[in-house]
C-alpha positions in Angstrom: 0.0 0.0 0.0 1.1 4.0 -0.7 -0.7 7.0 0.4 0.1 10.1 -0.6 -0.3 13.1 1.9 0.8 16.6 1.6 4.3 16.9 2.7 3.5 19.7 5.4 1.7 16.7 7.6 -0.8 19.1 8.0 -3.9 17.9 6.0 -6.9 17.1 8.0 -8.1 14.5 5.6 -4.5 12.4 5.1 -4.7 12.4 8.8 -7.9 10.5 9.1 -6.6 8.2 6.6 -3.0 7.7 7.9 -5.1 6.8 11.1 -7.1 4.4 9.7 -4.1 2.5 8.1 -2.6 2.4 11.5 -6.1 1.5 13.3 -6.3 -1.2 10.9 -2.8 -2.6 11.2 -2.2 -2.8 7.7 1.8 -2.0 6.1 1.7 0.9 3.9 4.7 3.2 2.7 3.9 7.3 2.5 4.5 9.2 -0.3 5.1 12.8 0.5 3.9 15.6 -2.2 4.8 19.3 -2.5 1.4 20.6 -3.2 3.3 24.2 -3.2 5.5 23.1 -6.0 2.3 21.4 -7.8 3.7 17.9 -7.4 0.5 17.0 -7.4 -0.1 17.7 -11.2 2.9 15.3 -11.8 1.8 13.3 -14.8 2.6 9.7 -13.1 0.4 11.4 -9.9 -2.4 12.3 -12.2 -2.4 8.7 -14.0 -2.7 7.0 -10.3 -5.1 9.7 -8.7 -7.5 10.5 -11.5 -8.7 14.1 -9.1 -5.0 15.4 -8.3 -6.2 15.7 -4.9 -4.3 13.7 -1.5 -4.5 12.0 0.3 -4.9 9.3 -2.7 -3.7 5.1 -1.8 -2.4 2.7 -3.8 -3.7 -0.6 -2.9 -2.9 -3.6 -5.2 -3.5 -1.4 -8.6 -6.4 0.6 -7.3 -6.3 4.1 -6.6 -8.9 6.0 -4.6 -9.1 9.5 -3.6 -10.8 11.6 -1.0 -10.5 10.4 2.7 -14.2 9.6 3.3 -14.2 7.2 0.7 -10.8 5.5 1.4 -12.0 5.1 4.8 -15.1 3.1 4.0 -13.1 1.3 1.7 -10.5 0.1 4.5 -13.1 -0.7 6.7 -15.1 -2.7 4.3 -11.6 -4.5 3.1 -10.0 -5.2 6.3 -10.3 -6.5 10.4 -8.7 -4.7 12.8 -10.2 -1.8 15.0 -13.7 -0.9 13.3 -13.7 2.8 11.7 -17.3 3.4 11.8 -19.9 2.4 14.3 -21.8 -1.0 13.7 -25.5 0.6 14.7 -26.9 1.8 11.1 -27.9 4.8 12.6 -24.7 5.2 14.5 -22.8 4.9 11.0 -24.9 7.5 9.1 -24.1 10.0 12.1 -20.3 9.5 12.3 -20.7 9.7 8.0 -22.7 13.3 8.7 -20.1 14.2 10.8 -17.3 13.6 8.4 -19.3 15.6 5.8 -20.4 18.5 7.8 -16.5 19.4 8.9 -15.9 19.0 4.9 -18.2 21.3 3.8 -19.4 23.9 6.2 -17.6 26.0 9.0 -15.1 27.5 6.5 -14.3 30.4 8.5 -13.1 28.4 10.7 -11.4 26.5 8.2 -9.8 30.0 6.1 -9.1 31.6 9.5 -7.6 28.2 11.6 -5.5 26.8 8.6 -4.2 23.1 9.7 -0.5 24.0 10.0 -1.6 26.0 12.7 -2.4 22.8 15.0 0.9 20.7 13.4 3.3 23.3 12.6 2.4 26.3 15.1 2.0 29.6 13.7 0.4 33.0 15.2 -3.1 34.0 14.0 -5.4 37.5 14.6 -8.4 36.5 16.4 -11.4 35.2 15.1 -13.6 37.2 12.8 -16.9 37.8 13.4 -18.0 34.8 11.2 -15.4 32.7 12.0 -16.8 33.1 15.7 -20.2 32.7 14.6 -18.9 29.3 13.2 -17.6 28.4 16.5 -20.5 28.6 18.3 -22.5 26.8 15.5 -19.6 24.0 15.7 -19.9 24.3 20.1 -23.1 23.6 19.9 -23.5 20.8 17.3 -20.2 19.2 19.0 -22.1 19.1 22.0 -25.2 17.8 21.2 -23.4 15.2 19.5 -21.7 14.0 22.7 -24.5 14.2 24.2 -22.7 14.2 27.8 -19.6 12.1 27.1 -16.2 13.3 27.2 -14.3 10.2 25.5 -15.9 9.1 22.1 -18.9 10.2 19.7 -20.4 6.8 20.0 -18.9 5.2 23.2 -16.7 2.9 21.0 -14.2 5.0 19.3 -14.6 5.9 15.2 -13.2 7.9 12.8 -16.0 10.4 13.0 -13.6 10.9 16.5 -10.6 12.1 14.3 -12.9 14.6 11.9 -14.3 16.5 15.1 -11.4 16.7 17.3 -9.2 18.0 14.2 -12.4 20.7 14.1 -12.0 21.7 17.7 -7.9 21.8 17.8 -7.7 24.6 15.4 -9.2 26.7 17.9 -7.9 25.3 21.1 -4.2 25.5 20.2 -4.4 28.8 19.6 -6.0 29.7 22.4 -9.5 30.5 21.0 -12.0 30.0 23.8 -13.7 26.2 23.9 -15.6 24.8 26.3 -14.2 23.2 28.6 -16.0 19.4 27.7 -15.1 19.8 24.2 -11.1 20.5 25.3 -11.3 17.1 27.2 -13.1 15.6 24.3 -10.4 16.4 21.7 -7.3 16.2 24.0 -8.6 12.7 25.1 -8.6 11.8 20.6 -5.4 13.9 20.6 -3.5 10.8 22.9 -4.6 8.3 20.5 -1.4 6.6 19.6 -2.2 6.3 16.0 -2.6 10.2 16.2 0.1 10.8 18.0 2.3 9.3 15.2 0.7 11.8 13.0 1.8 14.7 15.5 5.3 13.5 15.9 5.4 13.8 12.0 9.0 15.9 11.3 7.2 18.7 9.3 9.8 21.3 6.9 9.7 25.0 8.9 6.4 27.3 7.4 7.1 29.9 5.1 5.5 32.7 5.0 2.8 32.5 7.5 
């Protein structure tokens, strides 16, 4: 197996894969690219990835791109630690959740870059809207707990990894979090398959 990921460490979607690799036990080699330098338009890239777009694995000849996908496919292929809940309804949550943090809360997401949670780097405070967005993302985090402090669905999934990621743009700056989601995500954060994302030796930022 290969996976490509971005060669800052700091995308929130070659995370969740490199995660699931690691949760499912499986051997797999990582392929750094240089998205600043384009690598990814790299003609032998484009044949393998079809989109351009990492994280992308190589698994026996087949390619598949975008991290919600590849996880369902690992889970579906292989034992090891399950990445989504077994309850239907439990699975179709931790899938919403993975789609909502995709697609929504982009202040957040323009104003709390990644590198700023792998890499460090100093930010203004949130804007207006990127506040707003917080206390939409409070809320919903919240609710989706639903009282607990450890996992979204008492066992662990990968929905875990999506939110968490969420939260820690704001709390390692600083931002104000409640105090039950800063337990919540620090609790994901000691995950040792995360952890070996953290410890990731990431090249110095430039320019931020």
């Amino acid at each position: 197996m290969l996976l490509y990921v971005d060669a800052e460490f700091a995308s929130p979607y070659a995370l969740v894969v490199f995660v699931s690799l690691l949760e499912k036990g499986l051997d797999f080699e990582i392929e750094p690219l240089d998205l600043i330098a384009h690598a990814n338009h790299d003609p032998n890239f484009v044949r393998a990835s079809i989109t351009r777009r990492i994280p992308t694995l190589i698994h026996d000849g087949f390619a598949l791109s975008e991290s919600s996908a590849i996880c369902e496919y690992l889970d579906e292929s292989f034992p090891g630690t399950r990445l989504y809940p077994t309850d239907r309804r439990d699975r179709a949550r931790a899938r919403q959740i993975q789609a909502w943090v995709r697609s929504d809360l982009m202040p957040i997401r323009d104003e709390r870059p990644t590198f700023v949670v792998f890499n460090g780097a100093k930010r203004p405070a949130l804007s207006e809207a990127a506040g707003q967005a917080a206390e939409q993302l409070f809320s919903a985090a919240l609710t989706l707990l639903d009282g607990r402090t450890d996992n979204l669905f008492g066992d662990w999934s990968i929905a875990d990894v999506d939110l968490a990621m969420m939260l820690q743009r704001l709390i390692v700056l600083g931002d104000p979090v409640p105090r039950r989601l800063v337990d919540y995500a620090s609790h994901q954060w000691r995950r040792p398959s995360i952890e070996q994302w953290i410890l990731k030796k990431r090249p110095p930022l430039v320019g931020h």
